[in-house]
N, C-alpha and C positions, 0 to 999 in steps of 0.2 A: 581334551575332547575325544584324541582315539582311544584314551583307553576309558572313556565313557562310553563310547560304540560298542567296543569288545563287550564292557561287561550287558549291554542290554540285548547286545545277541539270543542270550539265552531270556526265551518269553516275549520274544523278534512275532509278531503273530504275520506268518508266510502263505500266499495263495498259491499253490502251484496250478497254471493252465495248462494242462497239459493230458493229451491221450490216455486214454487207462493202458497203460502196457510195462515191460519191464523197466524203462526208460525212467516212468515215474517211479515205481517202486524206489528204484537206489535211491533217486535223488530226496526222496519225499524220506527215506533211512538216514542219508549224509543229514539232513537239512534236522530229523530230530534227534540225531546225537551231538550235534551242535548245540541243542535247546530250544530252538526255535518252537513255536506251537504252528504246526500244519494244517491247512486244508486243500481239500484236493477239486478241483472241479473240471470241468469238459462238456458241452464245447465252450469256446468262449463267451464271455461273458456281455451282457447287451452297454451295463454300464460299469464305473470302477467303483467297486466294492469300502465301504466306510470300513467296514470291519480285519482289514488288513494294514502292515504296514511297509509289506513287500510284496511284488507280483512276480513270480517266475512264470513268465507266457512263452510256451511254444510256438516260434513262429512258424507256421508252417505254410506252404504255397496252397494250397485248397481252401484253405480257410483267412485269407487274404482281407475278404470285403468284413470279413467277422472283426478281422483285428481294425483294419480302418474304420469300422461304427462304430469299435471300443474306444478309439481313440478321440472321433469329433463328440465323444460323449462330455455332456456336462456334471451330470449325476454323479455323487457323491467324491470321494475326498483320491486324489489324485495318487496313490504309493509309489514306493521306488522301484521302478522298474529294470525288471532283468530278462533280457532273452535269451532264449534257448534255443540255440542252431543246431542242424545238422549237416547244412551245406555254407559256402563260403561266396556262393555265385551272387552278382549283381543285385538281383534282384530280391534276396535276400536280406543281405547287407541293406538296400535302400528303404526294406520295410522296418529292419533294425532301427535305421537315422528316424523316419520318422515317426516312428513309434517312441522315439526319445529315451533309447534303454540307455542307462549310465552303465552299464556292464552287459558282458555276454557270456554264457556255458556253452560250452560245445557239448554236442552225444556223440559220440558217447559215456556218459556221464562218467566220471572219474572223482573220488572224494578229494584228491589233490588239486588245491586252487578255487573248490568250492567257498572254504573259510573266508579268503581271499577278497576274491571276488567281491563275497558280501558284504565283508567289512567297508573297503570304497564304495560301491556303490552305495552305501547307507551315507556314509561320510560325502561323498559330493552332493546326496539329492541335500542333506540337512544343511549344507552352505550354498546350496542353491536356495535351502527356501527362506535361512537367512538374508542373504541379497535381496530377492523378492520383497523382503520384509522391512531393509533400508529401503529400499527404492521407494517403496510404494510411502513409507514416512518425508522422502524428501520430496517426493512428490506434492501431498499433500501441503509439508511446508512453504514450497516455490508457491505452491494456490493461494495458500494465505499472504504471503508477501505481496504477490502480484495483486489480490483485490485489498491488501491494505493502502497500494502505493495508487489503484485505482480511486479510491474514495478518497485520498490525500486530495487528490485530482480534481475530485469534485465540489470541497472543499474551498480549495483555493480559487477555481473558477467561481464557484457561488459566492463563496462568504470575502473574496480579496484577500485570504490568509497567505502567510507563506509557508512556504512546506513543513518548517520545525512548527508552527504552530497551528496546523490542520494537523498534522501526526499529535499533538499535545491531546487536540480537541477531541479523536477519537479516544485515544487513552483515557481520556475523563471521564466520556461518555461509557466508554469499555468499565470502568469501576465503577461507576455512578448506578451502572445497569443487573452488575453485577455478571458480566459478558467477558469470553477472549475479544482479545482486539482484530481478530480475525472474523468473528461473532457480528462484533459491533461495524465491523468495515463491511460485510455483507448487508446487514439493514441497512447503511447509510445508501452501498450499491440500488438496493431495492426501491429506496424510498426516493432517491433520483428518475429510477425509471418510470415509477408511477407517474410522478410530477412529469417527466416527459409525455409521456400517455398521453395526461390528462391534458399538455399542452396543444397536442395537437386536434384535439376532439373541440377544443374553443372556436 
């Protein structure tokens, strides 16, 4: 996997936030001798751009509330985020944390450690979006089990089955219907609750 990072570095497509000044200059020179493919923008931006797959943001104190609206933003696809400091104080730092940069540049911009930098920071955002990626499958999974072992439930209270043969009966009904069993254990959820409904409206 790093040295698939490495080589996707070059055609890395990078947003630099940051003030038009020498500051950007170097870094926006290191970032395309690298390979990366560059854009440059200022001030910041209202939401996070589809069209990158790295953010280099300047944080800077003046422009505070800009970077907190960047951040509660929903709009478009989240990159991996990097900050650009030039101070080391408090308050800095705390808009670094929450701004969730997986790496930090200092200024004044130095080509040494840029590579660096980049390379982790690509490499933790992409096993974080991994993680996200199990998580949210086992999630789903625990949902189906849990409303399978629910309709077991209903099942057996209703029809007097016992558990191996309420689980048998939605399996049947799951291939019968041509449905997952997660599918078919939802409808049976459903079709209890209507019946509930409808018992009490009698």
């Amino acid at each position: 996997m790093a040295i698939q990072i490495l080589r996707d570095l070059r055609g890395l497509r990078v947003l630099v936030v940051h003030p038009p000044d020498n500051e950007r200059v170097r870094l926006v020179e290191h970032l395309r001798r690298i390979g990366c493919m560059v854009e440059m923008q200022w001030p910041v931006p209202e939401c996070w751009s589809d069209g990158c797959d790295v953010m280099l943001l300047a944080v800077e104190h003046d422009v505070r509330s800009d970077i907190q609206r960047l951040l509660k933003s929903n709009d478009g696809t989240r990159p991996t985020l990097i900050a650009v400091v030039g101070y080391e104080d408090p308050t800095t730092l705390q808009l670094v944390l929450e701004a969730g940069a997986v790496a930090v540049i200092e200024r004044p911009i130095r080509p040494f450690g840029l590579l660096t930098n980049l390379t982790i920071a690509r490499s933790i955002w992409l096993e974080k979006r991994e993680t996200e990626k199990r998580i949210r499958k086992l999630e789903r999974k625990l949902s189906g089990i849990q409303r399978i072992q629910k309709a077991k439930a209903i099942l057996m209270d209703g029809q007097g089955l016992s558990e191996a043969d309420a689980y048998e009966s939605i399996r049947r009904q799951a291939m019968a219907k041509r449905l997952s069993m997660d599918d078919m254990a939802a409808a049976i959820i459903h079709a209890n609750e209507v019946l509930q409904y409808r018992a009490k409206d009698v």
